[in-house]
C-alpha positions as CSV (number, residue, x, y, z in Angstrom):
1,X,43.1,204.0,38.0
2,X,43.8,207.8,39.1
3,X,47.2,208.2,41.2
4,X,48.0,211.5,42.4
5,X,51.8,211.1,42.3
6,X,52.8,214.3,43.7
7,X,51.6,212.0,47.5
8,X,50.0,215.6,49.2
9,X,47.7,218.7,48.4
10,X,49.7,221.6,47.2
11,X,50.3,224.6,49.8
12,X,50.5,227.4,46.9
13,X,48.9,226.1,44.1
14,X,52.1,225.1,42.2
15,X,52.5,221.1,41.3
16,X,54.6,219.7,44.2
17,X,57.7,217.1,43.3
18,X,56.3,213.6,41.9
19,X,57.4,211.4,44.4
20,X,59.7,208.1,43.8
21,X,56.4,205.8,44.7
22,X,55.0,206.3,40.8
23,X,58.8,205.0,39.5
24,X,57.9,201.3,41.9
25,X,54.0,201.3,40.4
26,X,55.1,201.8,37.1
27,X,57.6,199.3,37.3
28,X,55.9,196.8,39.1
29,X,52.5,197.4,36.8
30,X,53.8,197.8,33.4
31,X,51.0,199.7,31.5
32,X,50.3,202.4,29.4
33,X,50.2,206.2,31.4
34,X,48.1,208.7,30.4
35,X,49.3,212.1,31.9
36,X,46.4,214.0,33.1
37,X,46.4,217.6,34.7
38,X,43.7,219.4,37.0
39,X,42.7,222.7,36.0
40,X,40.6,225.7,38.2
41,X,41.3,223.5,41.7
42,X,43.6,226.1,43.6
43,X,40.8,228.7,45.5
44,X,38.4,225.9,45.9
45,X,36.7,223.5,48.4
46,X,39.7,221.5,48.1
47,X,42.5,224.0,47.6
48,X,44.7,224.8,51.0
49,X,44.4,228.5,49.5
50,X,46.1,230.5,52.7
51,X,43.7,233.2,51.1
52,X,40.3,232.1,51.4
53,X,39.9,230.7,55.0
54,X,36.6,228.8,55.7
55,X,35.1,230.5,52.4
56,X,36.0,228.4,49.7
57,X,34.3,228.2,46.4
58,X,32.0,225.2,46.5
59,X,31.6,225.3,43.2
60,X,34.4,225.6,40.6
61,X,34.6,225.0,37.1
62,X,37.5,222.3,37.1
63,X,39.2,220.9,33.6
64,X,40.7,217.5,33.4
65,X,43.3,217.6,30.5
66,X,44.8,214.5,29.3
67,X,47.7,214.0,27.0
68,X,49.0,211.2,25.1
69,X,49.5,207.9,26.5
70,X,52.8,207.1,27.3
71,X,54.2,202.8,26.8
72,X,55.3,201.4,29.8
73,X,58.9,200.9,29.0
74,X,59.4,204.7,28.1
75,X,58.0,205.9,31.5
76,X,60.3,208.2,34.0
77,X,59.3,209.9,37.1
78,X,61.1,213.3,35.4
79,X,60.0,213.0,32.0
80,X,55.6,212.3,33.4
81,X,55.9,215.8,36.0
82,X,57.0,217.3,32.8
83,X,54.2,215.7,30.5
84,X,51.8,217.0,33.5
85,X,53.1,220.7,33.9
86,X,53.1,221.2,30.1
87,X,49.6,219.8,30.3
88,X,48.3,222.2,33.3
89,X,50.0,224.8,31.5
90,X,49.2,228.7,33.6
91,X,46.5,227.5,35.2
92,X,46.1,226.1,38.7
């Protein structure tokens, strides 16, 4: 299962705050995470790039980076937008 814990689309490309709804899942469903970052998104289809208007790339070359898994009882809210950003690294 994917969650998006960040709850919206970005307005500038930058990762927003994860919200507190990932600290409930995680404790409620206590399973391994795997942090995972998007790369190439900001400027596409997808992307609320103030820039581009109606023409969007509809095609972009988009990485999926994933990092080690983390065990459940050593997940934090803090500690996995940190995991996520090191992971996504310059790119958006």
């Amino acid at each position: 299962v994917c969650i998006f814990p960040e709850g919206k689309l970005t307005a500038d490309g930058e990762m927003n705050e994860f919200r507190a709804g990932i600290e409930r899942i995680i404790e409620e469903t206590p399973v391994p995470v795997i942090p995972m970052a998007l790369q190439g998104l900001w400027g596409s289809f997808f992307s609320r790039d103030p820039n581009k208007g109606f023409f969007r790339r509809l095609w972009s070359r988009v990485s999926l980076v994933a990092g080690e898994s983390v065990a459940p009882g050593a997940v934090e809210r803090l500690d996995l937008q940190a995991r996520v950003t090191s992971l996504r690294g310059e790119a958006r």
